[in-house]
mmCIF file of the N, C-alpha and C atoms, coordinates in Angstrom:
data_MODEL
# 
_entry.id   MODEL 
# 
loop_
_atom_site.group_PDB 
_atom_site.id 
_atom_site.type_symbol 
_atom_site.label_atom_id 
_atom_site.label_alt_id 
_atom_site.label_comp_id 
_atom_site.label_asym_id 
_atom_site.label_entity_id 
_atom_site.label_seq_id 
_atom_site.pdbx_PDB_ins_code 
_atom_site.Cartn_x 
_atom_site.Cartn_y 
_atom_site.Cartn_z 
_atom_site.occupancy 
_atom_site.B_iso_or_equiv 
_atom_site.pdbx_formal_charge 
_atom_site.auth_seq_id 
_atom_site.auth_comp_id 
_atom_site.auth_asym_id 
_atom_site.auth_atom_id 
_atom_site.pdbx_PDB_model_num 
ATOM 1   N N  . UNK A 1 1  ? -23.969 -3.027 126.558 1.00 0.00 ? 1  UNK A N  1 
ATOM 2   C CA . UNK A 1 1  ? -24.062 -2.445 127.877 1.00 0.00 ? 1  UNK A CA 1 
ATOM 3   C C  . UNK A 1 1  ? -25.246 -3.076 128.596 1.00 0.00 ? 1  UNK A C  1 
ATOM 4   N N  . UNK A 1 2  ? -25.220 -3.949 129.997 1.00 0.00 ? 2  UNK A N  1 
ATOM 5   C CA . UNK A 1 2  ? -26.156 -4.186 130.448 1.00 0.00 ? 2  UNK A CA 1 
ATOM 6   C C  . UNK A 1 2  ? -26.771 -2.978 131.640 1.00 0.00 ? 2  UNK A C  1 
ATOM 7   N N  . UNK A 1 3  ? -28.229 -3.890 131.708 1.00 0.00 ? 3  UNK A N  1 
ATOM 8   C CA . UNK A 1 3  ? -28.998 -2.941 132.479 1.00 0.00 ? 3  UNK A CA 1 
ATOM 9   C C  . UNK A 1 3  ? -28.427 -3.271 134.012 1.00 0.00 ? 3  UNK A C  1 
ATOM 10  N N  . UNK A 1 4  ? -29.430 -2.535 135.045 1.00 0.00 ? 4  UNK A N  1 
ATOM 11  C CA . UNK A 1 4  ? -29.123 -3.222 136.437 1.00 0.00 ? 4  UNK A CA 1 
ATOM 12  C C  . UNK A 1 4  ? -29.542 -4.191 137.006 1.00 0.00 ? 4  UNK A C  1 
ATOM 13  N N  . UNK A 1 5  ? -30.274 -5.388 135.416 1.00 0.00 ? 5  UNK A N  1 
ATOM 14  C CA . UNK A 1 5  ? -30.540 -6.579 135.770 1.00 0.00 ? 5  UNK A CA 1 
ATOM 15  C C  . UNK A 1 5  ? -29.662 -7.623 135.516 1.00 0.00 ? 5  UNK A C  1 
ATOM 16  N N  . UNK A 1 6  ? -28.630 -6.975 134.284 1.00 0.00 ? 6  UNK A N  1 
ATOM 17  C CA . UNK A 1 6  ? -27.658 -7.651 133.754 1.00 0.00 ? 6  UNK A CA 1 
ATOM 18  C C  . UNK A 1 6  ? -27.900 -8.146 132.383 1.00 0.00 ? 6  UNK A C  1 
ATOM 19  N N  . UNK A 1 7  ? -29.339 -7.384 132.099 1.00 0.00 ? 7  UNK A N  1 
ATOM 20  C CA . UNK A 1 7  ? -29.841 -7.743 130.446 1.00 0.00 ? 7  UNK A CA 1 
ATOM 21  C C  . UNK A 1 7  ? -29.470 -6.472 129.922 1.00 0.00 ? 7  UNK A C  1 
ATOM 22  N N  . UNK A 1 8  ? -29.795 -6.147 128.422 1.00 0.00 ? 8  UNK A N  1 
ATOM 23  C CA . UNK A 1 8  ? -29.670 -5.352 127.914 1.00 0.00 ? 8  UNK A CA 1 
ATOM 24  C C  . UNK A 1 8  ? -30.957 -4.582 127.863 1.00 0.00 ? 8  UNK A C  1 
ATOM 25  N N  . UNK A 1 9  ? -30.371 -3.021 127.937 1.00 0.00 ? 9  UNK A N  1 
ATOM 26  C CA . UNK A 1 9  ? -31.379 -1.743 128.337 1.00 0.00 ? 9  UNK A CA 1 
ATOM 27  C C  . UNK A 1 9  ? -32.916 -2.452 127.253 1.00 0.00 ? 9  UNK A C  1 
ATOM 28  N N  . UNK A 1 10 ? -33.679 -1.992 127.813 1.00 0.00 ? 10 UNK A N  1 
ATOM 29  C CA . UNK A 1 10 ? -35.431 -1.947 127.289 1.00 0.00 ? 10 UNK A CA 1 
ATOM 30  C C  . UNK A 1 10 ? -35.452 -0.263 126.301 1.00 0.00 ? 10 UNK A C  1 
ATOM 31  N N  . UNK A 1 11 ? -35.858 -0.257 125.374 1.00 0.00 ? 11 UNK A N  1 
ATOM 32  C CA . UNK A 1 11 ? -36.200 0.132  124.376 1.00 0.00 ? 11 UNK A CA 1 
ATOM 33  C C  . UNK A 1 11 ? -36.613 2.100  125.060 1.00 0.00 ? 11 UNK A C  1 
ATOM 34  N N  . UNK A 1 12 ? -36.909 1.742  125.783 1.00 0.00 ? 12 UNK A N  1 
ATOM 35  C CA . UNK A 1 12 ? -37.187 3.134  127.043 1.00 0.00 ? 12 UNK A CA 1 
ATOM 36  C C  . UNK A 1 12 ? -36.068 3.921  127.371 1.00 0.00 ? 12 UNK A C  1 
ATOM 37  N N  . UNK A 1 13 ? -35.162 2.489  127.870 1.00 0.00 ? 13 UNK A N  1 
ATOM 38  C CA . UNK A 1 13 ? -34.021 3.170  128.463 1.00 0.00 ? 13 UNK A CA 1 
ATOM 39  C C  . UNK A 1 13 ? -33.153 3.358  127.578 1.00 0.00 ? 13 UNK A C  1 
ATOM 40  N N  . UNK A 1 14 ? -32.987 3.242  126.367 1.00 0.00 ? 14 UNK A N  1 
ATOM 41  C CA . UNK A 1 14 ? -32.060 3.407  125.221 1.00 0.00 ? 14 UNK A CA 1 
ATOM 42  C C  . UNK A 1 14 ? -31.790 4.409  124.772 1.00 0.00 ? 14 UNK A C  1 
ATOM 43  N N  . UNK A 1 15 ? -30.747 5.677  124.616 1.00 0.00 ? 15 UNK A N  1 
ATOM 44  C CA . UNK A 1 15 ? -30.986 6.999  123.763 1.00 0.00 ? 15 UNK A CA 1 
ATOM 45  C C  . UNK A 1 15 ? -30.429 6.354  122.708 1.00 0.00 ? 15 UNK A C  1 
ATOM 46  N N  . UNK A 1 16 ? -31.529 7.227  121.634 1.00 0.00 ? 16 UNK A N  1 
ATOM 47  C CA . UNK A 1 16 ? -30.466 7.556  120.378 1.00 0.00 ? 16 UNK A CA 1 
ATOM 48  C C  . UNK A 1 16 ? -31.049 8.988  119.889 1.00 0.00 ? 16 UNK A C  1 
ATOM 49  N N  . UNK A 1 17 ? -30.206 8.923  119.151 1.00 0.00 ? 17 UNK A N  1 
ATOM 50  C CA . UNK A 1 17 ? -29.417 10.791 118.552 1.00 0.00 ? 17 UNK A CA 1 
ATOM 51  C C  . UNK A 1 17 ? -30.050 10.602 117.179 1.00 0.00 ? 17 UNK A C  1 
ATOM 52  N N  . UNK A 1 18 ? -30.797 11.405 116.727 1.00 0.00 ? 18 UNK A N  1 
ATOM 53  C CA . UNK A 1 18 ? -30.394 11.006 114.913 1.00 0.00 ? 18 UNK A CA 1 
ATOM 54  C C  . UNK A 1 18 ? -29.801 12.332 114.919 1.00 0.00 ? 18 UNK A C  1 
ATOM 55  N N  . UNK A 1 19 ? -29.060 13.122 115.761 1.00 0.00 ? 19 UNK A N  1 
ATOM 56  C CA . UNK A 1 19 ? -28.403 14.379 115.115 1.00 0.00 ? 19 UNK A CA 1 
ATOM 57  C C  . UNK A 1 19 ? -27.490 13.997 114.305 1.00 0.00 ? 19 UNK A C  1 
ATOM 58  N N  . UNK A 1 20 ? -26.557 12.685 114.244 1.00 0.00 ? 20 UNK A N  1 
ATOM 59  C CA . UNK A 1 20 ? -25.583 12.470 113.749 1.00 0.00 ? 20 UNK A CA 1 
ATOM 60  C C  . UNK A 1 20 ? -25.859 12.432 112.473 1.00 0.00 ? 20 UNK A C  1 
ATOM 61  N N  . UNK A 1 21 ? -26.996 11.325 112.334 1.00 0.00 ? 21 UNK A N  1 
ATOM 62  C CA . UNK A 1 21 ? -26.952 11.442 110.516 1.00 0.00 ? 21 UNK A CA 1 
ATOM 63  C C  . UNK A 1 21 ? -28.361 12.073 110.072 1.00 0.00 ? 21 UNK A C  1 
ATOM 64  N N  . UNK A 1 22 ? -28.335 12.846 110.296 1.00 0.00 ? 22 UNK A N  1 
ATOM 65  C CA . UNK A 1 22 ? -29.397 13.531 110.376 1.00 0.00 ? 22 UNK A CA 1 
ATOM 66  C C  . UNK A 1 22 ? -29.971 13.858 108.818 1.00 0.00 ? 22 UNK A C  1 
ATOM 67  N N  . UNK A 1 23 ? -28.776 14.756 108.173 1.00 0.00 ? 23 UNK A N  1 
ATOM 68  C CA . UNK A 1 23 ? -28.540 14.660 107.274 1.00 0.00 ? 23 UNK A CA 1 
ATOM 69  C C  . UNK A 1 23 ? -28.840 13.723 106.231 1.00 0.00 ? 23 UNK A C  1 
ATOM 70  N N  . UNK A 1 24 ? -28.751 12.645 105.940 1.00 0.00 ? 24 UNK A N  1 
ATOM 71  C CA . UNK A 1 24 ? -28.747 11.507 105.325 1.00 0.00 ? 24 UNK A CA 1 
ATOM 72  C C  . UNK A 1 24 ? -30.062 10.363 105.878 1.00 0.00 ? 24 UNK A C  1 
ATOM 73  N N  . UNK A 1 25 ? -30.893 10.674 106.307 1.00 0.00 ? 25 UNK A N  1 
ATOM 74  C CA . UNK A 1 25 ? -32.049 10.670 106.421 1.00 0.00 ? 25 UNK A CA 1 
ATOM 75  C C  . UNK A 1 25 ? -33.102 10.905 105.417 1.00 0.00 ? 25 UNK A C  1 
ATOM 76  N N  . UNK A 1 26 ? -33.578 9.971  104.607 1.00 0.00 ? 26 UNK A N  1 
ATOM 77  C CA . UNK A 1 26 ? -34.113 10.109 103.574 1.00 0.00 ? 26 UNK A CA 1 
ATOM 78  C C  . UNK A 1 26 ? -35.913 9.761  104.356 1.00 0.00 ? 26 UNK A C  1 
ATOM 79  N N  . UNK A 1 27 ? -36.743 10.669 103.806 1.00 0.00 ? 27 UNK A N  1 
ATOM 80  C CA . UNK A 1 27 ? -38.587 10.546 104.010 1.00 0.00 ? 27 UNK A CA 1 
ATOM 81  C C  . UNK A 1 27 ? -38.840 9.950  102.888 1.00 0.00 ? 27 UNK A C  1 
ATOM 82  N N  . UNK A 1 28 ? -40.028 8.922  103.186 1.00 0.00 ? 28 UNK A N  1 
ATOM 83  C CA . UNK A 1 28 ? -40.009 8.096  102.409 1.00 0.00 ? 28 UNK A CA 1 
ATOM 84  C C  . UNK A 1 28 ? -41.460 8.982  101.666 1.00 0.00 ? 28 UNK A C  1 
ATOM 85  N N  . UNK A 1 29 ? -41.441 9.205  100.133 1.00 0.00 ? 29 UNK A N  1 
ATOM 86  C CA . UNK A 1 29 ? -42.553 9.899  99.248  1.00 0.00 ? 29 UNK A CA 1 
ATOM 87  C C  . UNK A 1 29 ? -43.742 9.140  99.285  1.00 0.00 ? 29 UNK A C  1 
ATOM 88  N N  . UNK A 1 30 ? -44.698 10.027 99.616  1.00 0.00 ? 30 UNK A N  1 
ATOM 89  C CA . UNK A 1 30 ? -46.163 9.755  99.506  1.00 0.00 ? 30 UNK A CA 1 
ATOM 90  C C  . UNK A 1 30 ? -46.701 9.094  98.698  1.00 0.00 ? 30 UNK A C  1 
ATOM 91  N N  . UNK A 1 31 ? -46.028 8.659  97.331  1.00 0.00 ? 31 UNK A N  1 
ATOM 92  C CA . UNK A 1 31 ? -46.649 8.015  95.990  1.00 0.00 ? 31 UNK A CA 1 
ATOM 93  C C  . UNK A 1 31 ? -45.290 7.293  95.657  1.00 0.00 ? 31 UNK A C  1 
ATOM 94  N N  . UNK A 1 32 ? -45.155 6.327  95.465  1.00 0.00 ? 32 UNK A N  1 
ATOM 95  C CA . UNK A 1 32 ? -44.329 5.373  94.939  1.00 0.00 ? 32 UNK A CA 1 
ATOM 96  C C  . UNK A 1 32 ? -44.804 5.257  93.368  1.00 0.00 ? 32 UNK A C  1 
ATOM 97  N N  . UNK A 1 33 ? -43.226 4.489  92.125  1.00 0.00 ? 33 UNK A N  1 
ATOM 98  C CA . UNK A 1 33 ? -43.836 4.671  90.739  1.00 0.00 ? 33 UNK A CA 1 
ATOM 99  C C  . UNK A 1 33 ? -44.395 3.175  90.485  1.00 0.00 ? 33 UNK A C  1 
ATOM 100 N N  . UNK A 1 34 ? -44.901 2.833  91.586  1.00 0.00 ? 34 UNK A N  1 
ATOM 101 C CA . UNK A 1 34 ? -46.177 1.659  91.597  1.00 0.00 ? 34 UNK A CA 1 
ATOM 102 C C  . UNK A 1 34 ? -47.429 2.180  91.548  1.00 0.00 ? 34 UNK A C  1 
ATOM 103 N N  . UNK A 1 35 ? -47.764 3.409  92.287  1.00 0.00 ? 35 UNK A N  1 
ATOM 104 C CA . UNK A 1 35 ? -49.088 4.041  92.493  1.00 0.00 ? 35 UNK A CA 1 
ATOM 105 C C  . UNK A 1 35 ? -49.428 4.660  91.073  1.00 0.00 ? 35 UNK A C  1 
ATOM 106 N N  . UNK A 1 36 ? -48.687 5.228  90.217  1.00 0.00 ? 36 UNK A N  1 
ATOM 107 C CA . UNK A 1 36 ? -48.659 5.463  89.088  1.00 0.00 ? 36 UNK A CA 1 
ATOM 108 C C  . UNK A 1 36 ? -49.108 4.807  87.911  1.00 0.00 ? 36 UNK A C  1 
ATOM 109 N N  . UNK A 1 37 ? -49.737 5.099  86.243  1.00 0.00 ? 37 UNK A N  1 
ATOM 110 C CA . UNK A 1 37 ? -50.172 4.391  85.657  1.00 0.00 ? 37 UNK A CA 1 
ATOM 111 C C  . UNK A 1 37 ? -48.990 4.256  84.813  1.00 0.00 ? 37 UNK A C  1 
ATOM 112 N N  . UNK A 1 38 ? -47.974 4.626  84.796  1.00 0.00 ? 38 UNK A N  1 
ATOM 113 C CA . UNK A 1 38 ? -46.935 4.554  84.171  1.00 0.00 ? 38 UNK A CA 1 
ATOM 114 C C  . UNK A 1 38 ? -45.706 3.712  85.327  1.00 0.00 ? 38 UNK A C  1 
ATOM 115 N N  . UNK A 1 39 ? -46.345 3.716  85.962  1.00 0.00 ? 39 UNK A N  1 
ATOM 116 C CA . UNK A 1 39 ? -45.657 2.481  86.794  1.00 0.00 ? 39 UNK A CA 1 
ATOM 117 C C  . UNK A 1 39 ? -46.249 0.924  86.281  1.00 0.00 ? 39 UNK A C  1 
ATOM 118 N N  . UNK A 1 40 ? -47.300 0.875  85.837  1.00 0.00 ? 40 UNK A N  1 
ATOM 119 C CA . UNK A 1 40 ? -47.853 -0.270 85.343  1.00 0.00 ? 40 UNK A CA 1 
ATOM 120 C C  . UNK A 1 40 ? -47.844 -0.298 83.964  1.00 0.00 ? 40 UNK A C  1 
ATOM 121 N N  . UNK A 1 41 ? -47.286 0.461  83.742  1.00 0.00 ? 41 UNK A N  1 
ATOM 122 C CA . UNK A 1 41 ? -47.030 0.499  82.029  1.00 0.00 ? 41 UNK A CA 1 
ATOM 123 C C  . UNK A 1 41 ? -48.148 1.102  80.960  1.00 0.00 ? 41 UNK A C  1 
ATOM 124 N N  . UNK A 1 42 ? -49.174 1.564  81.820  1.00 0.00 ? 42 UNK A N  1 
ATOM 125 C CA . UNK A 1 42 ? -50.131 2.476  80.807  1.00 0.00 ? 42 UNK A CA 1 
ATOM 126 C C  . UNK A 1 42 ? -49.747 3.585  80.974  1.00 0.00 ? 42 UNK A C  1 
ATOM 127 N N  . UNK A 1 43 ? -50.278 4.228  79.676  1.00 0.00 ? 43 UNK A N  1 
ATOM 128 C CA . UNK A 1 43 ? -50.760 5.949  79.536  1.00 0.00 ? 43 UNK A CA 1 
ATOM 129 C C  . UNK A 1 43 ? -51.522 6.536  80.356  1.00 0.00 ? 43 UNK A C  1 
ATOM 130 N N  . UNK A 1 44 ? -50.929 7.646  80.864  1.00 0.00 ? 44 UNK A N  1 
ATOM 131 C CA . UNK A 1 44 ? -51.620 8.499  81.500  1.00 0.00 ? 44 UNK A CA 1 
ATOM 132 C C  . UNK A 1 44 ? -52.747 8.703  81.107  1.00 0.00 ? 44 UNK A C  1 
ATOM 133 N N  . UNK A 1 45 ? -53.812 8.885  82.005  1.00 0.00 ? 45 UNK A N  1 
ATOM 134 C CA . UNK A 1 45 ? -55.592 8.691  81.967  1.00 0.00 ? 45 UNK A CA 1 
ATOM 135 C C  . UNK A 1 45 ? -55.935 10.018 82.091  1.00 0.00 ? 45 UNK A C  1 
ATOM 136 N N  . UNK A 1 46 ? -54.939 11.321 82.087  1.00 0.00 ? 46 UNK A N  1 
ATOM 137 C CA . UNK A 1 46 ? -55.686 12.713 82.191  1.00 0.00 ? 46 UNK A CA 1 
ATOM 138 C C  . UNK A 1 46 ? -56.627 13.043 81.277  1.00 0.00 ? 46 UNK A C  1 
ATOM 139 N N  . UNK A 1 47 ? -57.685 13.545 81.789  1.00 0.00 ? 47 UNK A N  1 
ATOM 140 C CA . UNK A 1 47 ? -58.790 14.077 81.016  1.00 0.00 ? 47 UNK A CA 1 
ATOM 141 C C  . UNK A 1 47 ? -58.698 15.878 80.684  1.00 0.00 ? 47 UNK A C  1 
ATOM 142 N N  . UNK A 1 48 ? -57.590 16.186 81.781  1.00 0.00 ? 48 UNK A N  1 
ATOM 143 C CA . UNK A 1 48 ? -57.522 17.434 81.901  1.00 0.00 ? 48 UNK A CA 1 
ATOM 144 C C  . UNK A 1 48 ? -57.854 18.613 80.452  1.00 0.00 ? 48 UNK A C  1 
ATOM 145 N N  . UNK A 1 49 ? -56.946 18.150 79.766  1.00 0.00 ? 49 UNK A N  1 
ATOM 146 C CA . UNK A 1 49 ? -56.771 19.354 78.671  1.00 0.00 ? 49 UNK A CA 1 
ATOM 147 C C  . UNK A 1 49 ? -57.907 19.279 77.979  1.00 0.00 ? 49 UNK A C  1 
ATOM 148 N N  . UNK A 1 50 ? -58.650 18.147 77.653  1.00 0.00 ? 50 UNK A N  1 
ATOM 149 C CA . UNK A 1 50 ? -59.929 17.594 77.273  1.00 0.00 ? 50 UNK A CA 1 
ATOM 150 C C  . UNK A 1 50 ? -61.209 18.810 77.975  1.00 0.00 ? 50 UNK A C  1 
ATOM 151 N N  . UNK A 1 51 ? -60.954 18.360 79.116  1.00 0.00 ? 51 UNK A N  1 
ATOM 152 C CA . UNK A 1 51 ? -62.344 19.020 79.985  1.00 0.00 ? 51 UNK A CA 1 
ATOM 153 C C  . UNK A 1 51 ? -62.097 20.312 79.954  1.00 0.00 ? 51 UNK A C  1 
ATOM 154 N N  . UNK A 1 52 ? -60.770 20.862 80.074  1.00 0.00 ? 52 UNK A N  1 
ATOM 155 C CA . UNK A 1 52 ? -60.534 22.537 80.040  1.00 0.00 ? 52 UNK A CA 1 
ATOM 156 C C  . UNK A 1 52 ? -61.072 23.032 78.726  1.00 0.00 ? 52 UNK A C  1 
ATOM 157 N N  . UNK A 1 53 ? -60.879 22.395 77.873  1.00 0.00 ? 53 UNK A N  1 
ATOM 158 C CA . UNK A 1 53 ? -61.323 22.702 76.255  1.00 0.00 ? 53 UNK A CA 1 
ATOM 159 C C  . UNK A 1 53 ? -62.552 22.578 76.159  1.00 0.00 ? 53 UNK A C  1 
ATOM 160 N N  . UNK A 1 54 ? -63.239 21.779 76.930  1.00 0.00 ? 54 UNK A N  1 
ATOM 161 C CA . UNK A 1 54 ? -65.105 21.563 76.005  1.00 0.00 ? 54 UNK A CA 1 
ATOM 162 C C  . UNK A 1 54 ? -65.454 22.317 77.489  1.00 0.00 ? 54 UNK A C  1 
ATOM 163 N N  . UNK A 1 55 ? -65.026 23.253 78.240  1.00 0.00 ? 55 UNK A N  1 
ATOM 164 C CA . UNK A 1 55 ? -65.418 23.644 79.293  1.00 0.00 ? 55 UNK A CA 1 
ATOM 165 C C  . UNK A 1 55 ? -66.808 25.040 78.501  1.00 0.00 ? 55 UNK A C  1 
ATOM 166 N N  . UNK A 1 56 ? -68.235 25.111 78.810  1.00 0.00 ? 56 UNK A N  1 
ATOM 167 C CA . UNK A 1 56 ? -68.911 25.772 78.350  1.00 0.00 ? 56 UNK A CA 1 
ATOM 168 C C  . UNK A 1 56 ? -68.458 27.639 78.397  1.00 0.00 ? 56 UNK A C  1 
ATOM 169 N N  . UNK A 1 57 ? -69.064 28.387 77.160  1.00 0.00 ? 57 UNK A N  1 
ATOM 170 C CA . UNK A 1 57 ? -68.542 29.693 76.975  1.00 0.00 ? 57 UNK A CA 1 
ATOM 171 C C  . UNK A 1 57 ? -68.614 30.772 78.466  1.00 0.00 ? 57 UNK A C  1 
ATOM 172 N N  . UNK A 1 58 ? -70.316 29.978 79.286  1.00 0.00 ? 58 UNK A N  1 
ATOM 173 C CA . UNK A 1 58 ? -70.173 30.800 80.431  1.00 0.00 ? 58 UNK A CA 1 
ATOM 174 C C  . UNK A 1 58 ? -69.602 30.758 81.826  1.00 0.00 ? 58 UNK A C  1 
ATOM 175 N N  . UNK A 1 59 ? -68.633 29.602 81.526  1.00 0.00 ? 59 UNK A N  1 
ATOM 176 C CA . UNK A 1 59 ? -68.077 29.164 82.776  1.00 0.00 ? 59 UNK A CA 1 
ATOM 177 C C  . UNK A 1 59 ? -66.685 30.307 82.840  1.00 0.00 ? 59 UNK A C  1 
ATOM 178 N N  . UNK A 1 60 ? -66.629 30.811 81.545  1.00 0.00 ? 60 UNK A N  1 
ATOM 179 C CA . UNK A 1 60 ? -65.507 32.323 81.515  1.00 0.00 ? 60 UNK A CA 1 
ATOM 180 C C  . UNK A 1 60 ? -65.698 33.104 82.180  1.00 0.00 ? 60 UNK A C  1 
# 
């Protein structure tokens, strides 16, 4: 469809809808399994259960 210059509409004048596939619209996740250490092929580096365990008697 041209404009009323005889080019095609500018990026402004263009609608689009995503009602149609709205649905099927995938968000792309915050962490990819690159960001991961098991994306690079190591073991997980948690210290967690470690530090919860030697956590001192008066921190109860």
């Amino acid at each position: 469809m041209a404009g009323t210059n005889g080019w095609a509409p500018t990026d402004e004048q263009r609608e689009v809808s995503f009602e149609d596939f709205a649905d099927e619209l995938v968000v792309l996740p915050d962490t990819t399994t690159d960001d991961t250490d098991s994306g690079w092929g190591e073991r997980s580096s948690s210290n967690d259960d470690r530090l919860l365990s030697d956590r001192p008697p008066h921190w109860d």
